[in-house]
C-alpha positions, 0 to 999 in steps of 0.5 A: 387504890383504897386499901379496902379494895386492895384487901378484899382483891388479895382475899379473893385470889386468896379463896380463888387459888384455894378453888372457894371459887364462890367466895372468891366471887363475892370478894372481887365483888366487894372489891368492885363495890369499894373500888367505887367508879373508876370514870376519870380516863387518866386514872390508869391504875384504877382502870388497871386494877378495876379490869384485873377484878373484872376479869377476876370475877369473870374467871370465877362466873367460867369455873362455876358455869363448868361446875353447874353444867349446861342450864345453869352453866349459861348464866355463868358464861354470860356473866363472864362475858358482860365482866370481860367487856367490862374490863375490855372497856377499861383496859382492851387487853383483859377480854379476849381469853373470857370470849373464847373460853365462851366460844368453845363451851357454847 
């Protein structure tokens, strides 16, 4: 894993713990960006640790969406959503919290 997006993950559950759930956002975000494609099958870390700032940054689209309310809150959860696929896709464990939290707030 590139220590930059190494860093950028360790600071975005740094900012999630302490509930900066928007910072923690943009730090998995940035961690994505550094972590670069992750397209090689046999690479299982890289997939790991890409579905893990998947389901990272999903989890902060959900605290947001609570903290918005109904209108804006939609945005969130379907962002949440398209993140958990994602990370679905790269490791099939991570999805299944994301899509029920969303089936019971919808």
């Amino acid at each position: 894993i590139p220590g930059a997006a190494a860093k950028a993950k360790a600071d975005g559950d740094s900012q999630f713990r302490a509930n900066n759930v928007v910072a923690a956002r943009e730090s998995y975000t940035r961690a994505l960006d550094r972590l670069g494609a992750t397209d090689d099958v046999a690479d299982a870390t890289r997939r790991s640790f890409r579905a893990a700032l998947l389901s990272n940054r999903a989890a902060c689209d959900m605290a947001l969406a609570r903290q918005h309310g109904a209108s804006k809150g939609r945005v969130c959860y379907h962002r949440a959503i398209r993140d958990c696929t994602l990370a679905f896709e790269a490791a099939p464990v991570r999805r299944g919290v994301c899509v029920m939290a969303y089936s019971i707030r919808s």
